[in-house]
N, C-alpha and C positions, 0 to 999 in steps of 0.2 A: 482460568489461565488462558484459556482460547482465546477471548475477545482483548487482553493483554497483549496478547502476541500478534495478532491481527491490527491493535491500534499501533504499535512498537512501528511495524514493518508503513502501516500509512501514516506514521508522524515520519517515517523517514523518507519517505517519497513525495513527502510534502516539503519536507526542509532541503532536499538534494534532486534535485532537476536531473541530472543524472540516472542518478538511480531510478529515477520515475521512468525515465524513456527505456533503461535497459528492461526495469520490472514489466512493462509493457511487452517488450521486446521476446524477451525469453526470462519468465518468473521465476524457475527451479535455480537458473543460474545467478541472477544477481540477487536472489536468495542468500544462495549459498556463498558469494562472493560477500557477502555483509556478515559472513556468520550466524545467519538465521539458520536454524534448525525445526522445522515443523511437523506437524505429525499430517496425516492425511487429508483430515476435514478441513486443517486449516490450511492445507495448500491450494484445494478445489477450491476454495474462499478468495485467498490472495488469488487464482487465477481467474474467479470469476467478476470480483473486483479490476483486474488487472485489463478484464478483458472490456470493462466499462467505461474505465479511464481510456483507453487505447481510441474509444468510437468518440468520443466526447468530443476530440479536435481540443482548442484553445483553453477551451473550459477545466480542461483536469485536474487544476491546484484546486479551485471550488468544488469540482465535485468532491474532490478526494478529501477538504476540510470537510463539509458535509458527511461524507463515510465516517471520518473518525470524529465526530461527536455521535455518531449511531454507536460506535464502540469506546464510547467513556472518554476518550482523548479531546482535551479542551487546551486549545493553542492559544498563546496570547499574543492577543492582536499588536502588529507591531505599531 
Protein backbone atom coordinates (compact mmCIF):
# COMPACT_ATOMS: atom_id res chain seq x y z
CA UNK A 1 0.00 0.00 0.00
CA UNK A 2 3.01 2.28 0.73
CA UNK A 3 4.49 2.50 -2.65
CA UNK A 4 0.57 2.89 -3.94
CA UNK A 5 0.22 5.85 -2.20
CA UNK A 6 3.52 7.42 -2.62
CA UNK A 7 3.08 6.73 -6.67
CA UNK A 8 -0.99 8.20 -6.22
CA UNK A 9 0.48 11.51 -4.65
CA UNK A 10 3.71 11.70 -7.75
CA UNK A 11 1.36 10.82 -10.55
CA UNK A 12 -0.43 13.94 -9.25
CA UNK A 13 2.40 16.16 -9.03
CA UNK A 14 3.22 15.01 -12.29
CA UNK A 15 -0.13 15.63 -13.98
CA UNK A 16 -0.86 19.26 -11.87
CA UNK A 17 1.96 21.75 -11.82
CA UNK A 18 0.37 23.32 -9.10
CA UNK A 19 0.28 20.91 -6.94
CA UNK A 20 4.03 20.12 -7.70
CA UNK A 21 5.10 23.79 -6.50
CA UNK A 22 2.71 23.81 -3.38
CA UNK A 23 4.15 19.83 -2.50
CA UNK A 24 7.50 21.38 -2.80
CA UNK A 25 6.39 24.39 -0.89
CA UNK A 26 4.76 22.95 2.19
CA UNK A 27 4.10 18.80 1.74
CA UNK A 28 1.74 18.13 4.93
CA UNK A 29 -0.38 20.96 3.41
CA UNK A 30 -1.13 20.44 -0.04
CA UNK A 31 -1.06 16.89 1.16
CA UNK A 32 -3.86 17.42 2.91
CA UNK A 33 -5.38 19.90 0.57
CA UNK A 34 -5.74 16.87 -2.03
CA UNK A 35 -7.16 14.66 0.50
CA UNK A 36 -4.21 12.48 1.01
CA UNK A 37 -3.97 11.03 4.18
CA UNK A 38 -0.60 9.22 5.10
CA UNK A 39 0.95 7.48 7.77
CA UNK A 40 4.44 8.50 8.89
CA UNK A 41 7.04 6.68 6.67
CA UNK A 42 5.23 7.71 3.98
CA UNK A 43 5.20 11.39 4.70
CA UNK A 44 9.36 11.45 5.42
CA UNK A 45 9.05 9.86 1.74
CA UNK A 46 6.79 12.36 0.10
CA UNK A 47 9.00 15.00 2.02
CA UNK A 48 12.06 13.53 1.14
CA UNK A 49 11.11 13.15 -2.46
CA UNK A 50 9.70 16.62 -2.25
CA UNK A 51 12.75 17.88 -1.12
CA UNK A 52 14.54 16.54 -4.41
CA UNK A 53 12.17 17.83 -6.85
CA UNK A 54 12.32 21.32 -5.08
CA UNK A 55 16.71 21.25 -5.95
CA UNK A 56 16.23 19.99 -9.37
CA UNK A 57 15.29 23.62 -10.91
CA UNK A 58 13.53 22.95 -14.53
CA UNK A 59 14.09 19.36 -14.37
CA UNK A 60 11.18 18.13 -11.93
CA UNK A 61 8.48 16.75 -14.22
CA UNK A 62 11.51 14.21 -15.30
CA UNK A 63 12.68 13.63 -12.21
CA UNK A 64 9.40 13.03 -10.75
CA UNK A 65 8.46 10.54 -13.99
CA UNK A 66 11.49 8.82 -12.99
CA UNK A 67 10.32 8.47 -9.23
CA UNK A 68 7.24 7.00 -10.18
CA UNK A 69 8.37 4.20 -12.30
CA UNK A 70 10.71 3.50 -9.12
CA UNK A 71 7.09 3.04 -7.45
CA UNK A 72 5.15 0.94 -10.12
CA UNK A 73 3.42 4.13 -11.72
CA UNK A 74 3.75 3.90 -15.57
CA UNK A 75 2.41 7.16 -17.32
CA UNK A 76 1.44 7.06 -20.80
CA UNK A 77 3.34 9.01 -22.95
CA UNK A 78 1.44 11.66 -24.37
Amino acid sequence: MRNEMIGAVVRRAIEHPEFRRRLVENPQEALSAHGFALEDAEMHEIQRISSSIGDSGTDAEQRLVTIAEQYGVHLKPE
